[in-house]
N, C-alpha and C positions, 0 to 999 in steps of 0.2 A: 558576472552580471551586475550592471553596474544599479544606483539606487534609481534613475528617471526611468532605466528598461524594465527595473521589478515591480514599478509600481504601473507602469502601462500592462505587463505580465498579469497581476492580479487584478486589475480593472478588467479585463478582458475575460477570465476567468469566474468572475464573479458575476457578471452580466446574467440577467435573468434567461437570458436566449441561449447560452453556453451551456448556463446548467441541465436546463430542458435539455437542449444537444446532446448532454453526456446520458440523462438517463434514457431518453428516447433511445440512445444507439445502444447501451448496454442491455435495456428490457429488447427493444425488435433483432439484436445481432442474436441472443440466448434463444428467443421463439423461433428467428430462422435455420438459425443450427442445429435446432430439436428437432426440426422437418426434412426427413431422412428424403435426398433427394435435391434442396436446397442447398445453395453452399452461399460462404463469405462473399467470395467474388461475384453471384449474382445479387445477394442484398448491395453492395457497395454499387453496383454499375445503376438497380433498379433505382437507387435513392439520391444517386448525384443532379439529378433535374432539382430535387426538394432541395439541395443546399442552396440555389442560384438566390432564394430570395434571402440568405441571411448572411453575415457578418463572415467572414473568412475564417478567423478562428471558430468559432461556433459548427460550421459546416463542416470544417476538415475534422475537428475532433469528433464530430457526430459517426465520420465515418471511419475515422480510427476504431472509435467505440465500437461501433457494429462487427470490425474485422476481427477485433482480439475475442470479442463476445460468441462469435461465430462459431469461431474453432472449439471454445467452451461446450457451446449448446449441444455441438455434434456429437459429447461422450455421456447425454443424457439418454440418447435413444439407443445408443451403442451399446453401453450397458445392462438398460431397461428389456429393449426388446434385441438386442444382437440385432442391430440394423443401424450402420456408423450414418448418424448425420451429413457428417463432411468426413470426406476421403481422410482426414488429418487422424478422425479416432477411429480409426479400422483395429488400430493396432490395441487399442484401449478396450477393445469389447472382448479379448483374449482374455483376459481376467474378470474385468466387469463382471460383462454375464457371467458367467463362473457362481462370484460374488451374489449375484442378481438368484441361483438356482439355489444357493445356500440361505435366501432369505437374509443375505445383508445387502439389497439393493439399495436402500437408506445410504448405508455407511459407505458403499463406493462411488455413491452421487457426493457425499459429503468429502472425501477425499479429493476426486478429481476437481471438484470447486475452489480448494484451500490449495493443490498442487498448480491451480488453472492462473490461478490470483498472484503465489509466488513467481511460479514461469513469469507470467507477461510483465508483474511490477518489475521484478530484477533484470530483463530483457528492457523494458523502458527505461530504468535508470543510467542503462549501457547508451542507449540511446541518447541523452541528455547529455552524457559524458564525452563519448569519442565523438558524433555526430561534428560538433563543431570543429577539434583539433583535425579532422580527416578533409572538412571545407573547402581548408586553405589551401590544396590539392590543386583542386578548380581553376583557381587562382594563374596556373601555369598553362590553362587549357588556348587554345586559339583555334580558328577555323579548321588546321587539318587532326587535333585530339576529338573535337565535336563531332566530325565525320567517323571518327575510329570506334568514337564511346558509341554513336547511334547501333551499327555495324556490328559489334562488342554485344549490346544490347538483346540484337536481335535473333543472334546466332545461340545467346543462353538460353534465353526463353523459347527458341525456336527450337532447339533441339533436344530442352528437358520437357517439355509443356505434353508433348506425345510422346506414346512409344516408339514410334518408327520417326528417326532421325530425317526421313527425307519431305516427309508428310510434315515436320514442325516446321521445317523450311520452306516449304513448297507454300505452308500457310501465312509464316511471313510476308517471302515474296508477295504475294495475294494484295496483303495488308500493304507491302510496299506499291503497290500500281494502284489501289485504291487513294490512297496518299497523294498520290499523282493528280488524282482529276482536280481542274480547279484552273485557275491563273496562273501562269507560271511567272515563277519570282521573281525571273532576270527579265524577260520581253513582253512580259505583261499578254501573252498571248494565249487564250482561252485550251485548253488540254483536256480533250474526255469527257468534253459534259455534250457531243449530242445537239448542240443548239438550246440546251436546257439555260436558260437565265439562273434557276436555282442551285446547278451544278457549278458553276461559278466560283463562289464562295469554296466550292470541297463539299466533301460531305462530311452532314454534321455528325461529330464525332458519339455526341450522347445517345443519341438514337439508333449509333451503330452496336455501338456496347447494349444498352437495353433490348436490342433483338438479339445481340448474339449471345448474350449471357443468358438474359431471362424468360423471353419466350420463346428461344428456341430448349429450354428446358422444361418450360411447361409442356412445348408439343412432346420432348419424349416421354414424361409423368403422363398423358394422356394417354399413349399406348398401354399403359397399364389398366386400364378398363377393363373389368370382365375377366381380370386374373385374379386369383388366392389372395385376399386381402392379409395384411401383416396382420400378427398374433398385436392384441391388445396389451396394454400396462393395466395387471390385477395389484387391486391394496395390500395384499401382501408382501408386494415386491417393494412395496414402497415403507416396511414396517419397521420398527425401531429407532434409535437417533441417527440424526444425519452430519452433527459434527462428529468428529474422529477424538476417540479419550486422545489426552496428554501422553501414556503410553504409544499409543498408535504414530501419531506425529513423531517422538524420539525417534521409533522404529524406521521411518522413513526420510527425517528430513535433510539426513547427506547424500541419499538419491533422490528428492526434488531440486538439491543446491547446482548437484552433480548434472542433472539433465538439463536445469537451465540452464548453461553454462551452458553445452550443450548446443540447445535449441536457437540460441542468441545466436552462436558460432555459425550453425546450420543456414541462418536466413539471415546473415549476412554473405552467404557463398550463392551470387543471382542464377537463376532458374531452380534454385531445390525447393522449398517449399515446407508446411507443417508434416505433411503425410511422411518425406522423408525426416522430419527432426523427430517427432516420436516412434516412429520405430529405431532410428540410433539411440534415443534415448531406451527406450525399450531393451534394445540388445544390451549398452554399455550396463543397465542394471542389473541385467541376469548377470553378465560375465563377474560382476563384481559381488555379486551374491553368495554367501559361502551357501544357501540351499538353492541351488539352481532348481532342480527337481522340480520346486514350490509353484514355480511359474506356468500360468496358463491352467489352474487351478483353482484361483480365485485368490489367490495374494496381493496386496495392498502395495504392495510394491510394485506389480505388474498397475497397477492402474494411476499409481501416483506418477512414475518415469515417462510415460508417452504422455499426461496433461500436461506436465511442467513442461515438456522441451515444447509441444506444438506450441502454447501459450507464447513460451519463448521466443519461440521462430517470428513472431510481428513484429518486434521491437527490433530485432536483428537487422529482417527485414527493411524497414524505414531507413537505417543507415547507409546501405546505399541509395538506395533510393533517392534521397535528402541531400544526400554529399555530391553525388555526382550523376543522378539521374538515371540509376541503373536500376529496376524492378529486380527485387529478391523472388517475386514468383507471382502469380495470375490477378493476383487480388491488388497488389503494388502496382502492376502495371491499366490495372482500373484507376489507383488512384494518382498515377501519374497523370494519366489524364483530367481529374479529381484539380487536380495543383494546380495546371494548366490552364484551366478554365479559369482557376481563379485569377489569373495573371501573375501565380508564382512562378520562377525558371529554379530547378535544382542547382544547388552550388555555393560559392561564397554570398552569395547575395540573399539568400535565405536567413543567412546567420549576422549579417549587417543591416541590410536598406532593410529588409521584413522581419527583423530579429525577435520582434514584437510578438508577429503573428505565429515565427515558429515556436520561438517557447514554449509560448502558450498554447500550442497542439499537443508541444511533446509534455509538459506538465499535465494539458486536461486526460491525456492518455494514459499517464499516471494513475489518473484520478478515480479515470475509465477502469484499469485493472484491478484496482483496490475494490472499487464499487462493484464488480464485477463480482467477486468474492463474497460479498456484505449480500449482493442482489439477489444470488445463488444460494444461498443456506439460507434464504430466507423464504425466499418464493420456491424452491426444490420440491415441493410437494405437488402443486400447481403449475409449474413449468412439464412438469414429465406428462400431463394428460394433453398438450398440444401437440403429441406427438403422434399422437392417435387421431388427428383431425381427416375428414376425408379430401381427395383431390380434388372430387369433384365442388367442395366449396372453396381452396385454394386456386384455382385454375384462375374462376372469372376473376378474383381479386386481384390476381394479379398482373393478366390481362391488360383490365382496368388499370390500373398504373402505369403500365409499361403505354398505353394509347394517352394520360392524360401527360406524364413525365415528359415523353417527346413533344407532346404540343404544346406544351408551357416553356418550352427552352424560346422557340422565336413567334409563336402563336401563328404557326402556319403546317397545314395539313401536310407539304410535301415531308416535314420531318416524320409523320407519324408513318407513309409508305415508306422511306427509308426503314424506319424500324421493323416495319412486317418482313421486307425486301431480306433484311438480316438476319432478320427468325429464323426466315427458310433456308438461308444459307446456311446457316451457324447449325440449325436439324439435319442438313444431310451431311453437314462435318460433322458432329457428334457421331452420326449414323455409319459413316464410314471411317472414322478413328482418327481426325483431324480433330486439333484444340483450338478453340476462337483466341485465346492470347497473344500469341502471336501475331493473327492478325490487326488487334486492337494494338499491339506495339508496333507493327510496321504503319500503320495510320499515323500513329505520334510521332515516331521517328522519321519516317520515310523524309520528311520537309526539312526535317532536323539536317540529317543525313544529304541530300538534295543541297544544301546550300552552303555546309561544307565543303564538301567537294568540291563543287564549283569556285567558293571562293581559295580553298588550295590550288587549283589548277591557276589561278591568276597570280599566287604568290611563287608559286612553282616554276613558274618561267618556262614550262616547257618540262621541264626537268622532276618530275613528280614522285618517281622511285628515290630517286636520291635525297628528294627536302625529307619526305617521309622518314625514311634511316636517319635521317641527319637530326633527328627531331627523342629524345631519350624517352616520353609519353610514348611518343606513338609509337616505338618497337616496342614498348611494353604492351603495347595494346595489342598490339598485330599478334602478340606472343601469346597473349590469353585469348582472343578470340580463335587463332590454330586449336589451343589446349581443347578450348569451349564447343569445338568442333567435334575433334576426334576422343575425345571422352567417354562420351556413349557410345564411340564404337569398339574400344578397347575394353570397357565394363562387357557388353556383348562378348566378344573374345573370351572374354575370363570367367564369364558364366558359364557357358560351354565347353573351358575346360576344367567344371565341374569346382574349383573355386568359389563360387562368387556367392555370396550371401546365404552361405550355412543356414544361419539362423532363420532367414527372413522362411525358407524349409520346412524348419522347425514349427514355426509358426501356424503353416499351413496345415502342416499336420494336426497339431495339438485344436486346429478349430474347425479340423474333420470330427475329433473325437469329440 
C-alpha cells in the first residue's frame, strides 16, 4: 500500500460518517442477532436503502459491520434462553445453555464475545491479505469466464442455500427469469413488463431483497401469535463476571486459533455459510479434546470453537466474493448486490481504480470486529434483555422500514408494491422449503450471465463447445460448477449409508437430553 493510497485509506476511515457507520452496524447487527428469528441476511438486505445516501466506504462497512455482529448476537440468546438467534449458534447453545443452567451464563456470554472478536479479526486480516494476491485472477476473465463464474455462482448457492437440491435451483431459475424482464441488451426490445413503463428498467433489485428477506419473515414471526411465548432471561442467569480469568483464555485459546482457521477456510468455499463453520469448528474441537465426554455439558470449549469459526466464516467469506464475485453464502449475495449499487464490479478493479474504497471497508471491518468485542463485554448485560422484546412491537417497526427503505430508493410507490409482491412470494418459499438467495443471485447474475453468453457466441464463430475447452478458466469452471452440482447429492448418498455426520448425531442427542 503505497503512501498517497494510505493516507486517502485513513481519511476515509476517520470521516465522522464512517465512524458512526461502524458503530451504528456493530450496536444494530448484535440487537438483530439477539432476536431469535432475525438473521444477518435480513438486517443487511433491510439497511441497504439507508446506505444510498452516504459515502461508499461508510455504507459498505456499516454493513460489513452488521454481518459479522449478527452472527455474534445470535449466541446471546442461544445461550441465554436455548433459542439460536441466527441458524449460525445453533451449535453454540449445546454448551451455552448448559453453562447458562449452571449459573455461568455471564462467563459463556463473556467467552463467546472474546472467541467472536478473535474469529472475525483473524478471518479479516485473511482477508486484507490474500483478497488482493487472488484479484489478479480476474484479470484473465473475458466474456465466456463471466458467463461460467455467473453459472458457477448460481449453482453453489442454488443448491447449498436449501435442502432439497432441486428446489435451490428451481429458485434460481425463478431469479433467473426475473432478471430477464426489462430491456433487452442486444435489441433494445422491451421483455416482460406487460406494457408496464416501470417494468422497463427491471426490477428494482432492493425492494426485492427487502420483501424477500424481511417481510416475508416478519409474515412467518406473525404466525407465532397466540403460541407459548419463549422462557424469559432471569438475573441469575446473567450473574457473576463476564470476562473469562486469564486461566480460562490459556485453556482455550489453540481452539479458538484452531476454529478460526477453520471458519476462514469454510467461507471461503461459496455456498456453506457460518451454520456450517461452527459446527466444523465444533466437531474438530471435541475430536481434539483429550475429554471429549466434557462436551455438550457446559465446557468452555464447546462454546468458544463454534463463535470463533462462525465469526470467521465473514471474512472468509468476502474473499471471494471481492476477488471474483462469487457469494460465500446468503448474506454475501445481499451484499453483492450492496457493491453493485454502488457501482462497484468484483475483481481486479476493486483493488486498483477503487483501491481507496476497498481497503478502507476491509480495514473498517477490522475495526468492526475488534469493536465488536470491546461493544460486547461492555454492553453484555443490557444486550441479552432485547431478546426478550415482543413481536408484536418488532413487526410494525419493521414493516415500517421495509415501506419507507423501498420508497426512498427512487421516491416512487411502484417500488414499494414490488416489495409487498416479494414478501408474499419469499412467505410461501419459506413455507414451502424454498430459500430466497438464490433467487436474489439469479437477479444479479442472470444480466451478468445473459451477456456473456451472447457475447461468446459472437467470439465463437459458431463453434461454442470448442472456444469453451479451448479456454483453461473455463474447463476449470465447468469442472467446479459439475462438482457444485452433484455434491449434495453424494453427501445424500453417504448419509444413508449411514456414514455421514456422526457427530452432527451426537449433537442432536446430547440436546434431547
Amino acid at each position: 500500500m503505497g503512501a498517497d493510497l494510505f493516507n486517502e485509506v485513513l481519511h476515509n476511515l476517520l470521516s465522522f460518517q464512517t465512524i458512526m457507520a461502524i458503530l451504528m452496524g456493530v450496536v444494530g447487527g448484535i440487537i438483530v442477532g439477539s432476536l431469535p428469528g432475525l438473521s444477518a441476511t435480513m438486517a443487511v438486505a433491510l439497511l441497504i436503502p439507508v446506505t444510498f445516501g452516504m459515502e461508499p466506504v461508510a455504507g459498505l462497512t456499516m454493513l460489513t459491520a452488521i454481518y459479522t455482529s449478527a452472527l455474534y448476537g445470535g449466541s446471546i440468546s442461544a445461550i441465554l434462553i436455548h433459542t439460536p438467534g441466527t441458524p449460525a449458534s445453533a451449535a453454540t447453545s449445546l454448551d451455552g445453555y448448559q453453562m447458562t443452567l449452571k449459573g455461568q451464563g455471564a462467563k459463556a456470554i463473556g467467552i463467546s464475545t472474546v472467541s467472536s472478536m478473535i474469529g472475525g479479526t483473524i478471518s479479516a486480516l485473511a482477508l486484507l491479505f490474500l483478497a488482493p494476491p487472488l484479484s489478479r485472477i480476474s484479470l484473465a476473465f473475458s466474456a465466456p469466464e463471466y458467463f461460467l463464474i455467473a453459472v458457477f455462482g448460481l449453482t453453489i448457492i442454488g443448491s447449498l442455500a436449501s435442502k432439497s437440491v432441486a428446489k435451490g435451483l428451481t429458485a434460481g431459475i425463478v431469479g433467473l427469469l426475473i432478471g430477464a424482464v426489462g430491456v433487452d441488451i442486444l435489441t433494445g426490445y422491451p421483455r416482460f413488463t406487460f406494457g408496464s413503463i416501470s417494468l422497463e428498467s427491471g426490477v428494482s433489485l432492493v425492494p426485492a431483497m427487502i420483501g424477500l428477506f424481511s417481510l416475508s419473515q416478519v409474515m412467518i414471526q406473525a404466525e407465532n401469535r397466540g403460541k407459548p411465548k419463549q422462557q424469559k432471561i432471569s438475573k441469575d442467569k446473567m450473574s457473576g463476571k463476564v470476562l473469562p480469568t486469564m486461566k480460562e483464555f490459556k485453556s482455550i485459546w489453540v481452539t479458538i486459533l484452531r476454529s478460526s482457521g477453520i471458519g476462514t477456510f469454510v467461507g471461503m468455499l461459496p455456498g456453506a455459510g457460518g451454520d456450517i463453520g461452527s459446527w466444523v469448528g465444533y466437531n474438530e474441537a471435541k475430536r481434539f479434546s483429550k475429554n471429549k465426554e466434557k462436551f455438550g455439558t457446559g465446557c468452555i470449549e464447546g462454546v468458544a470453537a463454534p463463535e470463533s469459526a462462525n465469526n470467521a466464516v465473514t471474512g472468509g467469506a468476502l474473499i471471494p466474493l471481492l476477488t471474483l464475485g462469487i457469494p460465500g453464502s446468503s448474506t454475501t449475495a445481499v451484499l453483492l448486490g450492496g457493491l453493485m449499487i454502488q457501482g462497484l464490479v468484483p475483481g481486479h478493479e476493486l483493488f486498483t481504480t477503487n483501491a481507496n474504497i476497498t481497503y478502507s471497508v476491509i480495514i473498517g471491518f477490522i475495526i468492526a470486529s475488534i469493536l465488536l468485542g470491546v461493544i460486547g463485554l461492555a454492553g453484555a448485560r443490557w444486550f441479552v434483555k432485547i431478546s426478550g422484546v415482543s413481536e408484536s412491537i418488532l413487526a410494525p417497526i419493521i414493516i415500517g422500514l421495509c415501506v419507507v427503505g423501498s420508497y426512498a430508493i427512487n421516491n416512487n410507490m411502484f417500488d414499494v408494491w414490488i416489495m409487498v409482491i416479494f414478501g408474499v412470494i419469499g412467505y410461501f418459499m419459506r413455507k414451502t422449503g424454498f430459500h430466497p438467495a438464490p433467487v436474489i443471485l439469479g437477479m444479479i447474475l442472470g444480466p451478468i450471465a445473459e451477456n456473456g453468453m451472447r457475447q461468446s457466441m459472437l467470439m465463437a464463430k459458431g463453434d461454442l463447445l470448442s472456444y469453451y475447452l479451448g479456454r483453461p478458466i473455463c474447463v476449470v469452471l465447468i469442472i467446479l460448477t459439475i462438482i457444485s452440482l452433484f455434491t449434495p447429492l453424494f453427501m445424500k448418498w453417504w448419509e444413508k449409508r449411514g456414514a455421514g455426520k456422526p457427530a452432527m448425531a451426537d449433537h442432536s442427542n446430547e440436546e434431547k437430553m
